[in-house]
Backbone as CSV, one residue per row, in Angstrom:
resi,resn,N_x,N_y,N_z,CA_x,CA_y,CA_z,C_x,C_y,C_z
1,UNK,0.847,-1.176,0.000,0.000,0.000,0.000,0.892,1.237,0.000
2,UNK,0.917,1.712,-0.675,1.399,2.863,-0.609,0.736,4.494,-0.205
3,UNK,1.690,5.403,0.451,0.704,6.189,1.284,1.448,7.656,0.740
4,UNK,0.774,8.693,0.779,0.657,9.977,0.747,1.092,11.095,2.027
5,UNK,1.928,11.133,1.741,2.411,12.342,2.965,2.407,13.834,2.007
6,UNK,1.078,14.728,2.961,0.937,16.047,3.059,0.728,16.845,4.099
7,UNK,1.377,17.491,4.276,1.147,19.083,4.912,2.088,18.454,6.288
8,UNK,2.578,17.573,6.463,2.892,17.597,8.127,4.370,17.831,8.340
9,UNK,4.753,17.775,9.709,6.155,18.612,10.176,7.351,17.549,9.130
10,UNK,8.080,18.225,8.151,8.935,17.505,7.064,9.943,16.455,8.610
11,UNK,10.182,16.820,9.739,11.085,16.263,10.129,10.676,15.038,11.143
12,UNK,9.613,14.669,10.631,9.429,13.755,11.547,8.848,12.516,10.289
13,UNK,9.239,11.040,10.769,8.969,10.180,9.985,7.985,9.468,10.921
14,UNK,6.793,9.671,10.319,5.637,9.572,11.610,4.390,8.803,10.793
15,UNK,4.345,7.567,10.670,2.697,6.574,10.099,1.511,7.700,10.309
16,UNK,1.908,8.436,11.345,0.493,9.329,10.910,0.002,10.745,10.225
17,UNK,1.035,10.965,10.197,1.350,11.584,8.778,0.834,11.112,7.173
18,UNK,1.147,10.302,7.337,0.728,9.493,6.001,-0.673,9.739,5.892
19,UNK,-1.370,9.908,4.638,-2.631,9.319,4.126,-2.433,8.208,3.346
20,UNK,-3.701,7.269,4.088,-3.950,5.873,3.476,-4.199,6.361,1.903
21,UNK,-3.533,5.280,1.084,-3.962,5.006,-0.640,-5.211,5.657,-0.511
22,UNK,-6.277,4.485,-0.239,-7.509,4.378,-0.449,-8.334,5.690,-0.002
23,UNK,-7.520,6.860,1.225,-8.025,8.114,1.419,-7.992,8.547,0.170
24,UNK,-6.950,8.954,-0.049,-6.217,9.722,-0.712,-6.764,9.495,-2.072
25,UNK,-6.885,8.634,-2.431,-7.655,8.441,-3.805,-8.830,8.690,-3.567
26,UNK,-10.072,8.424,-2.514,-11.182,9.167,-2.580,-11.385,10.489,-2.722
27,UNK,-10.672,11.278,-1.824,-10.037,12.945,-1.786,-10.260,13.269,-3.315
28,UNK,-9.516,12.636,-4.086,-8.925,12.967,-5.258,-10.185,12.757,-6.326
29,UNK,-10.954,12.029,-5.797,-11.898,11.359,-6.984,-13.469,11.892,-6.724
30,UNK,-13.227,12.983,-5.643,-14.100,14.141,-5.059,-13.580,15.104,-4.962
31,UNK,-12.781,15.803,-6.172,-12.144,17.265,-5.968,-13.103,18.193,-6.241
32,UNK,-13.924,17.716,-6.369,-15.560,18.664,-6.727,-15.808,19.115,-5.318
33,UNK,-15.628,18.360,-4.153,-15.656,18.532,-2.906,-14.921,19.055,-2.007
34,UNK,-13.681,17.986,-1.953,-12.494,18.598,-0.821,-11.162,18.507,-1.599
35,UNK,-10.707,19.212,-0.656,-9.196,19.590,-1.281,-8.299,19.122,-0.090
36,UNK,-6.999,19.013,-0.236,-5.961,18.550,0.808,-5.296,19.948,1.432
37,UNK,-5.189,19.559,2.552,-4.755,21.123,3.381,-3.273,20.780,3.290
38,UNK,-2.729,21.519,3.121,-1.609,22.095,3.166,-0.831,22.658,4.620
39,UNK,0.600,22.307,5.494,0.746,22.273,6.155,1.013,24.187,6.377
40,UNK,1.057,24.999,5.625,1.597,26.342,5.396,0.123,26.720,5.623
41,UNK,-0.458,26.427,5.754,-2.002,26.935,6.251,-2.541,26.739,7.712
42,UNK,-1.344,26.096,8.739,-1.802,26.526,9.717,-1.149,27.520,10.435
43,UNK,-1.968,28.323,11.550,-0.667,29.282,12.080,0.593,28.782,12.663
44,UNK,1.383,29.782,12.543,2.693,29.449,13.496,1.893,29.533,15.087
45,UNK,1.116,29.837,15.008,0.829,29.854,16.799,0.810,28.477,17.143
46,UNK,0.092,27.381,16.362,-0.365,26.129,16.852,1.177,25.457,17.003
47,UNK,1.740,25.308,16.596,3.557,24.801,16.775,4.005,24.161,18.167
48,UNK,3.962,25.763,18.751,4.631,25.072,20.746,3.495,23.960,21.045
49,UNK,2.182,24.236,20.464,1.354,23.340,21.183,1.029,21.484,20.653
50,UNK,2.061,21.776,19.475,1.968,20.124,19.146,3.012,19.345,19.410
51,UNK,2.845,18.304,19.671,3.666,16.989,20.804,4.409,16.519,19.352
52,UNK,5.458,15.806,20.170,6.293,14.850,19.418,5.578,14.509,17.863
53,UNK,5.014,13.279,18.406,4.105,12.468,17.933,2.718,12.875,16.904
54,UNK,2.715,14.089,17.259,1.208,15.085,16.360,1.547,14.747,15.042
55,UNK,0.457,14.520,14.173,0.612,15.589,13.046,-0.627,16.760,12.938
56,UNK,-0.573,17.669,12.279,-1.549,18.883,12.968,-2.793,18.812,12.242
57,UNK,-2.700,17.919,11.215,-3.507,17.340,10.095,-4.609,15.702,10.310
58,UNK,-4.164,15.102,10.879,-4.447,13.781,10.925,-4.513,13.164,12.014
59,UNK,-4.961,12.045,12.287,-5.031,10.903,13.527,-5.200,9.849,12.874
60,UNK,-5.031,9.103,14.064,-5.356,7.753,13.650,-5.990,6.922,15.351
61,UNK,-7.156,6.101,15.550,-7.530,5.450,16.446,-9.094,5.119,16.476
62,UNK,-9.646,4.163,17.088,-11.309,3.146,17.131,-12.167,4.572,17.664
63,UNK,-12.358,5.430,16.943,-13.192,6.445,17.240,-14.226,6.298,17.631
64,UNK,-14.868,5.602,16.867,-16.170,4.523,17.008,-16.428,3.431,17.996
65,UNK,-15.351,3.056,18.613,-15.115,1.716,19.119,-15.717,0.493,19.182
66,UNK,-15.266,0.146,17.557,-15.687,-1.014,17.422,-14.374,-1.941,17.340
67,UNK,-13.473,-1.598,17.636,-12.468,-2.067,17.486,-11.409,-2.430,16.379
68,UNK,-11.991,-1.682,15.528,-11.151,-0.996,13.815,-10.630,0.213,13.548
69,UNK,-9.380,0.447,13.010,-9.066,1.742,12.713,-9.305,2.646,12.152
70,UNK,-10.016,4.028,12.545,-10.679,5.026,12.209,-9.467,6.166,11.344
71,UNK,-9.891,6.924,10.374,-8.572,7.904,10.527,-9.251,9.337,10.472
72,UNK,-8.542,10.412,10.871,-9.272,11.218,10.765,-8.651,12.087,10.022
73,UNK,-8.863,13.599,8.980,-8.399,13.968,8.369,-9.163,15.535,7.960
74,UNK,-8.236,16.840,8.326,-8.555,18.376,8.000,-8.885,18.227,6.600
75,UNK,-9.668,18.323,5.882,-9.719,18.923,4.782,-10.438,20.396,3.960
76,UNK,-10.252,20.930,3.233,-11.547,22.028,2.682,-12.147,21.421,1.948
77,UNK,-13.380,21.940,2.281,-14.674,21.440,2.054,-15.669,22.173,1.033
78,UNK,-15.812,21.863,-0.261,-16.123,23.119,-1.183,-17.618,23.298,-0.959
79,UNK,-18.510,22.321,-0.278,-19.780,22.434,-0.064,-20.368,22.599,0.535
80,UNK,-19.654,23.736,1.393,-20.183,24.470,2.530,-20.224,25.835,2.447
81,UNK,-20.808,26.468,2.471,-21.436,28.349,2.217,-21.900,28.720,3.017
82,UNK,-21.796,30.085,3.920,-22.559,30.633,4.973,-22.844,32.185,4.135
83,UNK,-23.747,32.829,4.721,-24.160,33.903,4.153,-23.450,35.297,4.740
84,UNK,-22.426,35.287,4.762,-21.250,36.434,4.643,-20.779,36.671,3.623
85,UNK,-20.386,38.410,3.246,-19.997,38.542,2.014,-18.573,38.320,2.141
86,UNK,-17.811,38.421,3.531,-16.258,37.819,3.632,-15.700,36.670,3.396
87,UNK,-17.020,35.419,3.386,-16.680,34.366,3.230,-17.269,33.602,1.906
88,UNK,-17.560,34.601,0.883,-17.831,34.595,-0.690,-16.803,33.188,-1.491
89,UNK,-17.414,32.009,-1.518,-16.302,31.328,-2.279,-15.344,30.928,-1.441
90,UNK,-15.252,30.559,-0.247,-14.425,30.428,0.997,-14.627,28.944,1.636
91,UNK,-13.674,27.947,1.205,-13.631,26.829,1.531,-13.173,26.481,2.584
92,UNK,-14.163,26.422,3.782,-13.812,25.973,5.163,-13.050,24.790,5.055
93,UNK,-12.199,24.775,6.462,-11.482,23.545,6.855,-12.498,22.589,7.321
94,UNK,-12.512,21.075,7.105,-13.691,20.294,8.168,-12.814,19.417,8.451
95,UNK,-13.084,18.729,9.308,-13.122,17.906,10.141,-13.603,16.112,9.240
96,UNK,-12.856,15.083,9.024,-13.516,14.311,7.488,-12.613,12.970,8.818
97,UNK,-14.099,12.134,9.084,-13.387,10.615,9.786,-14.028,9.960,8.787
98,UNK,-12.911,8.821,8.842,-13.330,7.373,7.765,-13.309,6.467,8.809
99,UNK,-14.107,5.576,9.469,-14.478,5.011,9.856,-13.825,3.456,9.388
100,UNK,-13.030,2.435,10.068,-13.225,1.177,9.416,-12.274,1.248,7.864
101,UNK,-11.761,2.695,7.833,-11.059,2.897,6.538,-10.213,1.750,5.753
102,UNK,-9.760,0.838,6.875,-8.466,-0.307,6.113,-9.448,-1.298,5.161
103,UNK,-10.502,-1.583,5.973,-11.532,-2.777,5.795,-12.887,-2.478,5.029
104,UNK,-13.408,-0.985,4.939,-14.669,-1.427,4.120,-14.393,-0.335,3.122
105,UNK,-15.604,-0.371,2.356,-15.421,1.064,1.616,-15.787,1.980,1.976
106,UNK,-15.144,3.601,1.643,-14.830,4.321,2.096,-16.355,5.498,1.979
107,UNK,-17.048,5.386,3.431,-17.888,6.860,3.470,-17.630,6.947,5.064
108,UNK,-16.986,8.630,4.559,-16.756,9.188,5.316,-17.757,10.083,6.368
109,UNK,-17.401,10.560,7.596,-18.098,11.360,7.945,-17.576,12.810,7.922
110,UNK,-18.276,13.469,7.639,-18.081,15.161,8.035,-18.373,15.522,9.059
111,UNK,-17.326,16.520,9.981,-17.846,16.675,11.027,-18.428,18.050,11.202
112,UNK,-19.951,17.898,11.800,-20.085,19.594,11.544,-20.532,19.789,13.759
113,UNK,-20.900,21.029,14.009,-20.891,21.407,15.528,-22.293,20.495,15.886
114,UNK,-22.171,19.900,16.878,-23.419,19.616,17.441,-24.335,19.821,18.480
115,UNK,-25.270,19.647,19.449,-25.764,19.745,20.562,-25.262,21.081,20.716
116,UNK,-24.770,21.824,21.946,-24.647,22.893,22.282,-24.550,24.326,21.595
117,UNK,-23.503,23.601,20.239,-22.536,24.061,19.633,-23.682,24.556,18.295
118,UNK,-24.997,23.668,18.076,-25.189,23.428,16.693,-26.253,25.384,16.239
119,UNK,-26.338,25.585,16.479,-26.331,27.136,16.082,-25.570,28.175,16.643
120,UNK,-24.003,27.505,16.253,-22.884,28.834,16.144,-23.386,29.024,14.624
121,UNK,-22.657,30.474,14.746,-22.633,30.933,13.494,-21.998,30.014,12.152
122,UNK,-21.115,29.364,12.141,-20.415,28.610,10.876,-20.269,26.886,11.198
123,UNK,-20.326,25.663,11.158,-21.087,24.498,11.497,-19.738,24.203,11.691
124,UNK,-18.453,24.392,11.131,-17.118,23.549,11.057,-16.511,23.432,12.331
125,UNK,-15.964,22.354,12.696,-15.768,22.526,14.147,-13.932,22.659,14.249
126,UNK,-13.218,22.715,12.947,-12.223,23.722,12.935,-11.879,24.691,13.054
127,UNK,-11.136,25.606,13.933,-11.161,27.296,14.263,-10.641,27.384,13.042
128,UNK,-10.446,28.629,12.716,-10.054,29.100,11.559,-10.256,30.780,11.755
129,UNK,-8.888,31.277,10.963,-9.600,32.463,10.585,-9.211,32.886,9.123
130,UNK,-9.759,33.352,8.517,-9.711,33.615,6.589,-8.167,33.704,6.384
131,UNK,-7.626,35.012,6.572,-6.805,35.381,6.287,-5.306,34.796,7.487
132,UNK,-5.649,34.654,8.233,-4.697,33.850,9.394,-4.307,32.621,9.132
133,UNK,-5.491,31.712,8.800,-4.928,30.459,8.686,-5.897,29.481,9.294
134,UNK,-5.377,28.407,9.813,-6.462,27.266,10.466,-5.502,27.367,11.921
135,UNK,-6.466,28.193,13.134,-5.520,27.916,14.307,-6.126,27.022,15.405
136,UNK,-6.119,26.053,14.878,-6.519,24.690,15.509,-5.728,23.413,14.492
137,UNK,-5.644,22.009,15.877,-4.910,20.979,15.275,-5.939,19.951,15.957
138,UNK,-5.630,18.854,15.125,-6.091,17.344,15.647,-5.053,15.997,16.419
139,UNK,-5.544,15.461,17.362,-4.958,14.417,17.602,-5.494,13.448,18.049
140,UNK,-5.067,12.131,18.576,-5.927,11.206,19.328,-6.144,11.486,20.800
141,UNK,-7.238,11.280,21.071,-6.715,11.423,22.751,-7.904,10.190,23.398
142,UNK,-7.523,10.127,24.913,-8.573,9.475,25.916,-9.138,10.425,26.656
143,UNK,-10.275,9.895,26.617,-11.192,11.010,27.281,-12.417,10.398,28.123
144,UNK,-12.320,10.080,29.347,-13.006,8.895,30.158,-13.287,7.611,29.713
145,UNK,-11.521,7.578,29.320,-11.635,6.615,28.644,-12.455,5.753,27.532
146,UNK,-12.594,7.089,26.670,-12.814,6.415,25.489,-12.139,6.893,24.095
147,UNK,-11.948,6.735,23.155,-10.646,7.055,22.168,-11.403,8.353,21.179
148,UNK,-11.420,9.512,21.348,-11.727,11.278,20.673,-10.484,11.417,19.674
149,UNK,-11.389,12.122,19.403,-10.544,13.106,18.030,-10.377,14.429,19.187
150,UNK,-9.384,15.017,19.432,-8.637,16.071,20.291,-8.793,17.299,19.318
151,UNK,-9.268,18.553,19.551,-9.057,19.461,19.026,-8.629,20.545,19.363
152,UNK,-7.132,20.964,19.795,-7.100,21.787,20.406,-6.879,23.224,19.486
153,UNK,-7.403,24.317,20.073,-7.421,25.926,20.090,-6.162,26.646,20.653
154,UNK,-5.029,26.079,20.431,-4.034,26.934,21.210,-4.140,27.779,21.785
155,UNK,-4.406,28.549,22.981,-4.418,29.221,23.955,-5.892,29.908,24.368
156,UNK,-6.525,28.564,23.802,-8.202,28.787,23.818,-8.563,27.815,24.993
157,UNK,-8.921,26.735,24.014,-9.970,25.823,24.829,-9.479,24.713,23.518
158,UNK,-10.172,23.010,24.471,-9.611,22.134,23.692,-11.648,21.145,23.601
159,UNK,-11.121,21.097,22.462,-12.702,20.300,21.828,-12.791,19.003,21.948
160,UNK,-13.496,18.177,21.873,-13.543,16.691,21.901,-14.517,16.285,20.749
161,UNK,-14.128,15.276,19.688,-15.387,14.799,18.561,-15.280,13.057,18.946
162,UNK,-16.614,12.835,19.572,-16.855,11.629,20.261,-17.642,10.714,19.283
163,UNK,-17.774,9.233,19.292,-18.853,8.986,18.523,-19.988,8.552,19.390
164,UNK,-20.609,8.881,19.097,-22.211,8.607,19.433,-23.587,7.805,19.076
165,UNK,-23.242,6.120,20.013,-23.725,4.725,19.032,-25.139,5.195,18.940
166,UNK,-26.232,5.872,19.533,-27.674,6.095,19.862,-27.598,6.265,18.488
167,UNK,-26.580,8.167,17.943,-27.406,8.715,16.770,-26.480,8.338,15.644
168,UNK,-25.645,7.019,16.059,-24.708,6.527,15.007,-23.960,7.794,13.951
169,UNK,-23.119,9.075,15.071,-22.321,10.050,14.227,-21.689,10.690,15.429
170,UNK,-20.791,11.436,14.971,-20.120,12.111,15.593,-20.475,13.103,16.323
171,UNK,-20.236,13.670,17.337,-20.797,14.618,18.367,-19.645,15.565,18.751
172,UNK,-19.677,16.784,19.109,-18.764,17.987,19.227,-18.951,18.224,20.802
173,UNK,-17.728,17.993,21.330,-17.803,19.119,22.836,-16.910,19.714,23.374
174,UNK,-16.749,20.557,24.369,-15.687,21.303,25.414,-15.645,20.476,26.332
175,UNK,-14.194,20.620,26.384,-13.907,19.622,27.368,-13.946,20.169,28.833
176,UNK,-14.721,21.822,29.121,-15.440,22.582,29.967,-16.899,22.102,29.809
177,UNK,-17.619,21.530,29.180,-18.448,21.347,29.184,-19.146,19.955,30.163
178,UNK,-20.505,20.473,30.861,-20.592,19.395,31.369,-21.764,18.529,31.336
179,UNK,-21.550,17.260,32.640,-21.869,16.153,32.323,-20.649,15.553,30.933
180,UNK,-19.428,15.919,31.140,-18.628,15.557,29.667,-18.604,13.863,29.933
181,UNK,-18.483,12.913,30.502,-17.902,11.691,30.456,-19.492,10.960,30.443
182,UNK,-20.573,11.720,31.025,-21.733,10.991,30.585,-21.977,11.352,28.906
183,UNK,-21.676,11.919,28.530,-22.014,12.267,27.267,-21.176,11.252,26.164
184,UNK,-19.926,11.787,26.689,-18.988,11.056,26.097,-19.222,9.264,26.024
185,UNK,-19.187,8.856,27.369,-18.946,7.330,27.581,-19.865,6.923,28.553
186,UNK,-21.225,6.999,28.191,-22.268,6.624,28.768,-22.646,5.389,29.529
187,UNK,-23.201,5.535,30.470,-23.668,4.011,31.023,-24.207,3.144,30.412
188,UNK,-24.377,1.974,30.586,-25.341,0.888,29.764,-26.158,1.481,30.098
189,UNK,-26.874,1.667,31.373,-28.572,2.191,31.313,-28.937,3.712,30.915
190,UNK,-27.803,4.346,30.792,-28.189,5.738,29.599,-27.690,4.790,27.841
191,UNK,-27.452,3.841,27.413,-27.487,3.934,26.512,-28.915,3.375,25.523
């Protein structure tokens, strides 16, 4: 299999870095849709705040937990429009998990804000600003013990994208936010 390395730190030789073939050729075979981010598109601010091991682009871990490898992946998203004249033709960053990516075929999810979050002004649950850049990154993390997509805001606040077996999709939160570990990793008798 051969894999695709974009946008991440040139000095690190890191598997997660890589995009899978089979991403990477979907990406490509939906350029009507998304485009590949580019590592010069995020700020220099996000930098001190990524670990060894990051890439500021990608993850990899059972998001879902079903016990298959999920990947997750920044991309712009051409099919998304909000009604600002600043953001005329303005391809947000999203948030794009493949689920099961090694093993089935590939539909992805988009991640847009949910529950709390779901009438902010713009749905992407990537910070961003136009002309600045994308000042937010992704990683894996545990989170009452269960395996998130990490989003941190450098010198903001850090996000959590959980999956959620009830509404079978992804869910957006602050990791200030509460009731977080019932939400997150529910009891059998809340599920």
């Amino acid at each position: 299999m051969s894999l695709l390395t974009v946008g991440c730190n040139q000095n690190k030789e890191n598997e997660i870095c890589r995009i899978p073939v089979n991403i990477e050729n979907y990406i490509i075979d939906h350029t009507n849709k998304f485009k590949f981010i580019d590592a010069d598109e995020f700020t220099t601010a996000t930098l001190p705040f990524v670990e060894k091991n990051d890439c500021v682009m990608s993850a990899i871990g059972d998001f879902d937990r079903n016990g298959m490898e999920d990947f997750a992946l920044i991309v712009r998203y051409q099919g998304y429009r909000i009604n600002n004249e600043a953001y005329i033709n303005y391809d947000f960053p999203f948030l794009m998990i493949f689920n099961n990516y090694k093993v089935s075929s590939l539909s992805p999810h988009l991640v847009h804000k949910t529950d709390d979050y779901v009438d902010e002004y713009n749905s992407t649950v990537i910070y961003h600003q136009q002309e600045e850049g994308i000042w937010a990154f992704i990683r894996s993390g545990i989170v009452c013990n269960k395996e998130v997509v990490e989003i941190p805001i450098p010198e903001k606040s850090t996000f959590y994208v959980y999956w959620n077996r009830e509404t079978q999709k992804y869910h957006y939160i602050n990791h200030l936010d509460e009731n977080l570990c019932e939400r997150i990793a529910p009891t059998k008798a809340q599920n």
